[in-house]
C-alpha positions as CSV (number, residue, x, y, z in Angstrom):
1,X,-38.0,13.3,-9.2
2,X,-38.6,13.5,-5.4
3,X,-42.0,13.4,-4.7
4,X,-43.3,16.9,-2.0
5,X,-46.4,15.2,-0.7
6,X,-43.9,15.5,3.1
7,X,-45.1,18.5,4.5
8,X,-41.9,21.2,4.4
9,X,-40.8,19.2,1.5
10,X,-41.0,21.4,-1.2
11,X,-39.6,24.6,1.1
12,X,-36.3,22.5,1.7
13,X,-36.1,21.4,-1.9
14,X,-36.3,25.3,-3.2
15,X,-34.0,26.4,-0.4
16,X,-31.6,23.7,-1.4
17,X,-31.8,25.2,-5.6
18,X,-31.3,28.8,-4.1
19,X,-28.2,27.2,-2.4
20,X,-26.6,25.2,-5.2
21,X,-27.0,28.6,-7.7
22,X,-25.0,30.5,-4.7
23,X,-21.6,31.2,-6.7
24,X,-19.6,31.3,-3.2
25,X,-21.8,28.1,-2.0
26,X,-20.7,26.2,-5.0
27,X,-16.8,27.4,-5.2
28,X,-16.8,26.4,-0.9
29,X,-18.4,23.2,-1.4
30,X,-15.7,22.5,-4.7
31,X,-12.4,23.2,-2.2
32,X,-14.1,20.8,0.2
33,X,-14.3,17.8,-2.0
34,X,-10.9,18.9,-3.4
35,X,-9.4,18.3,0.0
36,X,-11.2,15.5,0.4
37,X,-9.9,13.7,-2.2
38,X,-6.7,15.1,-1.6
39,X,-6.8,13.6,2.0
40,X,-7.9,10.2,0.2
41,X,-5.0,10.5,-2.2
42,X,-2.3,11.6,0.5
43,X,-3.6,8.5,2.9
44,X,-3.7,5.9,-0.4
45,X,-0.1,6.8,-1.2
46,X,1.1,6.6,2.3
47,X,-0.3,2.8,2.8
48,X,1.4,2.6,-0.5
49,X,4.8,3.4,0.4
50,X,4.9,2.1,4.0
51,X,4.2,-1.9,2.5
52,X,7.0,-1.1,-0.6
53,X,9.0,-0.2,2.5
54,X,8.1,-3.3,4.2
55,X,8.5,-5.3,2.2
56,X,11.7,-4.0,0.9
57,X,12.6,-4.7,4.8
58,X,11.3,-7.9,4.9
59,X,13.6,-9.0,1.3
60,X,16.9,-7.8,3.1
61,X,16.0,-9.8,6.4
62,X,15.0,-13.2,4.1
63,X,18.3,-12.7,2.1
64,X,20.0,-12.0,5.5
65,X,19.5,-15.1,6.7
66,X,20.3,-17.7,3.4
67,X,16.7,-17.8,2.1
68,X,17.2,-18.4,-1.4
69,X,16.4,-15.9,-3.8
70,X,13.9,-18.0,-5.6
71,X,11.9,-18.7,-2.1
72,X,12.0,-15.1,-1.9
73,X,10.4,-14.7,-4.6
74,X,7.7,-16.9,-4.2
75,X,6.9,-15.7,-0.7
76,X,6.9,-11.8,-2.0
77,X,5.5,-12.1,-5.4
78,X,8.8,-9.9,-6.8
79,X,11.0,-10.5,-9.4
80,X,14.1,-12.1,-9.4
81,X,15.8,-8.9,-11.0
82,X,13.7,-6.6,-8.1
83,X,15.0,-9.0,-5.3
84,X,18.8,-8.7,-6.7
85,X,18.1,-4.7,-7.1
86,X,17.2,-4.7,-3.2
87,X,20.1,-7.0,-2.7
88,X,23.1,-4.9,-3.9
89,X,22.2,-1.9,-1.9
């Protein structure tokens, strides 16, 4: 529990409960950190995609140039079968 010994303490803590029971307060502050995790989500995926894609970029330029596939796969940490996937497209 908090302690109210600060002066205006106590006021702010009972104006914050009459705030949290506010229906329209509540639903508001719910579709805020909704988006917010949304926005989190959207970014996380994004970072996601753009290293796949580099990566996938990075496979094609190594096989471009006669790296073998097994250096290849020691340098990206794929699998041989992922490396020839990459390779026949």
């Amino acid at each position: 529990m908090v302690s109210t010994s600060f002066p205006g303490l106590s006021a702010g803590l009972e104006r914050l409960r009459g705030l949290s029971i506010d229906e329209d307060f509540r639903m508001r502050k719910d579709i805020w950190e909704t988006f917010q995790r949304d926005q989190r989500a959207d970014k996380y995926y994004a970072r996601k995609e753009g290293r796949e894609e580099g990566i996938f970029e990075i496979v094609k330029n190594l096989l471009k140039i006669g790296v073998p596939i097994e250096q290849v796969v020691k340098a990206t940490s794929l699998t041989e079968q992922q490396i020839q996937e990459i390779q026949a497209e």
